[in-house]
N, C-alpha and C positions, 0 to 999 in steps of 0.2 A: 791418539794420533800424534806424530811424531813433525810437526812442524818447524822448518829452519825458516827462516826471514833470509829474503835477499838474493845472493850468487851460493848461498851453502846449502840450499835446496839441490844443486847442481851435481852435489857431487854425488850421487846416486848413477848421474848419466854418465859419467866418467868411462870411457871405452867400450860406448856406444856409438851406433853413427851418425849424424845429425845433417839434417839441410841448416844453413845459416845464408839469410837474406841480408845482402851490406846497402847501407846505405847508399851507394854508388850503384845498384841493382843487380849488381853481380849475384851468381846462387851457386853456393859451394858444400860442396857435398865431401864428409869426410869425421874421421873416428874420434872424438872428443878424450883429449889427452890430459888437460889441464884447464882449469879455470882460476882467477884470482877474484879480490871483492871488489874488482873492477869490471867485473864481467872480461877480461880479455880473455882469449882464447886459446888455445895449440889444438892445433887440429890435424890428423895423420891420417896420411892414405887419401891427401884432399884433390878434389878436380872441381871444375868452374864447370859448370853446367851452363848453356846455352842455349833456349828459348827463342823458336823462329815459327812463328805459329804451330802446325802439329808436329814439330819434329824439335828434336833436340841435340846435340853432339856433346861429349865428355873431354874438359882437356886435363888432364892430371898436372898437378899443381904437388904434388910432395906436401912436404910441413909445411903448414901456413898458419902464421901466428896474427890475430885478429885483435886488434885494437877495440873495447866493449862499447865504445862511444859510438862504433859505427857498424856496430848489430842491429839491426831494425827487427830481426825473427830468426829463431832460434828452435829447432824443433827435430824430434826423435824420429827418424823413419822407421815407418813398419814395414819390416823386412816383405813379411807377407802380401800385401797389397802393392806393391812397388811394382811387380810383376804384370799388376793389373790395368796398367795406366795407355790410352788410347793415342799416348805420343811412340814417333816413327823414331828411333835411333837411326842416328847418319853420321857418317865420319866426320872429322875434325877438320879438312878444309869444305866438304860440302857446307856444314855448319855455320863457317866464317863468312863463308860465300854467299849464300841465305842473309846474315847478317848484316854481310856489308851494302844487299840489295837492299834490302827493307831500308835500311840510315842513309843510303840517298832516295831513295821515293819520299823519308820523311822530310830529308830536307827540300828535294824540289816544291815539295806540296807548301813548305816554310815560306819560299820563295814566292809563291804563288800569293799566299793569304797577303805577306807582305807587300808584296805589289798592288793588289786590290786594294788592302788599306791605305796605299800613299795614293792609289788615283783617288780617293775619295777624301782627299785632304788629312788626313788623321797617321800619326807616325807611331810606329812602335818599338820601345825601346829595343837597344840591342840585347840579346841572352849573356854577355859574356859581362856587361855593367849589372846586371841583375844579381843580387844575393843571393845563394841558393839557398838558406835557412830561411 
């Protein structure tokens, strides 16, 4: 067995296609061009994938070069099975639109929790003072 330690196991995937998970939750879908022993990335043929309970939309992104600090998951798709997936393709503003419903339902319901916790005397920090690491 042929074992590399590290980012040099990688290069075997070298222009293949990969889902890559960023830190930020974003999920980008596209052809694995390069890698360095930083894990960065070049990625081609790339688009953001978009996640709205069972549906999904594709926005194509071209190159996009991925900083390795902020790869959380990194993985090969099977062509084969890809095919088989029980989410609904919808265009790029349906998709947005979806999106942008779900992120104010979340934040009303934000508002809500908040509220309940100030009538019950108890304050909760703001998100924007909090760390995110």
């Amino acid at each position: 067995m042929n074992y590399m330690p590290g980012t040099a196991s990688l290069i075997q995937d070298i222009d293949k296609q990969h889902l890559v998970l960023l830190r930020d939750r974003r999920t980008l879908i596209g052809y694995l061009r390069s890698i360095d022993q930083f894990a960065n990335l070049v990625l081609h043929q790339t688009v953001e994938r978009i996640h709205v309970g069972k549906k999904y939309g594709d926005i194509p992104r071209g190159i996009f070069v991925v900083r390795g600090e902020n790869v959380v998951l990194l993985g090969e798709i099977d062509l084969e099975k890809e095919s088989d997936t029980p989410l609904q393709q919808v265009s790029i503003e349906e998709i947005l639109e979806e999106q942008r419903v779900e992120q104010q339902a979340k934040q009303e319901s934000e508002k809500l929790k908040v509220q309940a916790l100030k009538e019950r005397g108890l304050s909760v920090p703001r998100a924007d003072t909090l760390d995110e690491y």
